[in-house]
C-alpha positions as CSV (number, residue, x, y, z in Angstrom):
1,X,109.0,238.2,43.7
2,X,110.2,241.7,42.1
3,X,114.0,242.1,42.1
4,X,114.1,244.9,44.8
5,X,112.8,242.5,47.4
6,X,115.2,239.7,45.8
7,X,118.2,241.9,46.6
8,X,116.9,242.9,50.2
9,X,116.5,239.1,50.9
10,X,119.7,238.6,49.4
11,X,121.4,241.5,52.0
12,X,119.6,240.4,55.2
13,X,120.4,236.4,54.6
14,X,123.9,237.9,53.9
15,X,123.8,235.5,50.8
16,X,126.5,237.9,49.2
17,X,128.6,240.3,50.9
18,X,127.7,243.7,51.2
19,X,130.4,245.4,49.0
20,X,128.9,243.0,46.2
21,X,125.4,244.6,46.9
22,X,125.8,247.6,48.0
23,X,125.5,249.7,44.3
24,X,122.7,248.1,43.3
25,X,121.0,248.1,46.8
26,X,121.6,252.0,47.2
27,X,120.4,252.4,43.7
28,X,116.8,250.9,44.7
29,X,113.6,253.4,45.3
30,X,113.6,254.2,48.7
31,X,109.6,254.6,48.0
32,X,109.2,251.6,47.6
33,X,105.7,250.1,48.4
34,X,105.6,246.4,47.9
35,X,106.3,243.5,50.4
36,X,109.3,244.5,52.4
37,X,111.7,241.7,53.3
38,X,112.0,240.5,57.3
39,X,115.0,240.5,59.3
40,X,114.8,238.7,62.1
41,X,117.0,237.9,65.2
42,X,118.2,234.6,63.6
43,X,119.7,236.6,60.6
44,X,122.1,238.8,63.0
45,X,123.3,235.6,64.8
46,X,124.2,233.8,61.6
47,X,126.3,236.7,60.7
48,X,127.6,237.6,64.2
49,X,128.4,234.0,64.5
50,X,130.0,234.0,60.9
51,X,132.4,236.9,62.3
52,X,133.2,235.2,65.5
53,X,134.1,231.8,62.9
54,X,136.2,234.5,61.2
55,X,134.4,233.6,58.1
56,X,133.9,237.6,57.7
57,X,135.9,240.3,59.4
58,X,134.6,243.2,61.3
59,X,134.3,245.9,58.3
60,X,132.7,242.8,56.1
61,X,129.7,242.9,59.6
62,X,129.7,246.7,59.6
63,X,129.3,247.1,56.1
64,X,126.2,245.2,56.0
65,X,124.8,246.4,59.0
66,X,125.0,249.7,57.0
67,X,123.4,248.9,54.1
68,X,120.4,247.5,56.5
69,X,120.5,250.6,59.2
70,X,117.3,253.1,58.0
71,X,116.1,251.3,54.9
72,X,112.3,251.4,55.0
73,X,111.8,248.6,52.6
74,X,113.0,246.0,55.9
75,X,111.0,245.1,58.3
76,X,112.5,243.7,61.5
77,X,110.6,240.8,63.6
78,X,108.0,243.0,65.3
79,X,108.4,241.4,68.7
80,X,112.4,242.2,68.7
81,X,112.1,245.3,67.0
82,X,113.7,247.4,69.8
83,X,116.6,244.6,70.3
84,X,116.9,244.4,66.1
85,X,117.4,248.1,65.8
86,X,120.2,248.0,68.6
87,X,122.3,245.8,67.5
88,X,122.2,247.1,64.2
89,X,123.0,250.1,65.3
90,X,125.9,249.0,67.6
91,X,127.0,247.1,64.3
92,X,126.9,250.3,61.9
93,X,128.3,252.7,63.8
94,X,131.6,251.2,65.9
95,X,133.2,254.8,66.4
96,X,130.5,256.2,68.3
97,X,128.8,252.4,69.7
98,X,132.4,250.8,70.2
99,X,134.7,248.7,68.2
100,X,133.4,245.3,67.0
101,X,135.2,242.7,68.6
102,X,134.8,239.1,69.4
103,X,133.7,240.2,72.9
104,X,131.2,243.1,71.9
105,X,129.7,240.4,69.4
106,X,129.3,238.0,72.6
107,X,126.9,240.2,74.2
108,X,125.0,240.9,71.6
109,X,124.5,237.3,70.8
110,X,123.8,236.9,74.4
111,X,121.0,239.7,74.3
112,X,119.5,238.1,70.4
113,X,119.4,234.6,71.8
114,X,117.8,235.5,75.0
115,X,114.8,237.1,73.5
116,X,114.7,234.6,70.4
């Protein structure tokens, strides 16, 4: 497995937090044309549910969902791909989606385990 999809696998499992990745993923080849690593619903509830444990804070959640928002070497779960996108979005952009809270991270969970 090449070391670009090592490091996406390593940001969407949230094996290491984002501000560990976050130089070497934003110095990877955004043309990059091999097998692009999956994130599914199950990822976003391990790490909602690590924030709501208060194993990671709010910045730790929006950070990652940062580094994830855009990249077009992911691939999210094809049959939640609208619901995927949303929360990251919601995750990655608190000023204009609203802070990240406890309660906000509820719903979404709510919505993810709904459709899983």
């Amino acid at each position: 497995m090449s070391t670009h999809r090592n490091l996406l696998n390593l940001l969407v499992d949230y094996s290491s937090p984002a501000s560990d990745l976050a130089n070497k993923i934003s110095a990877l080849n955004w043309d990059y044309d091999g097998p692009r690593a999956l994130l599914n619903a199950g990822h976003l509830i391990t790490v909602i549910d690590r924030y709501l444990a208060q194993d990671i804070t709010a910045q730790d959640i929006e950070d990652w969902a940062k580094l994830i928002e855009c990249r077009e070497d992911l691939e999210y779960a094809s049959e939640l791909k609208y619901e995927i996108e949303e929360v990251i979005n919601k995750l990655s952009n608190p000023v204009l989606e609203g802070k990240i809270t406890p309660t906000s991270c509820k719903k979404m969970l709510y919505v993810l385990r709904n459709i899983e």
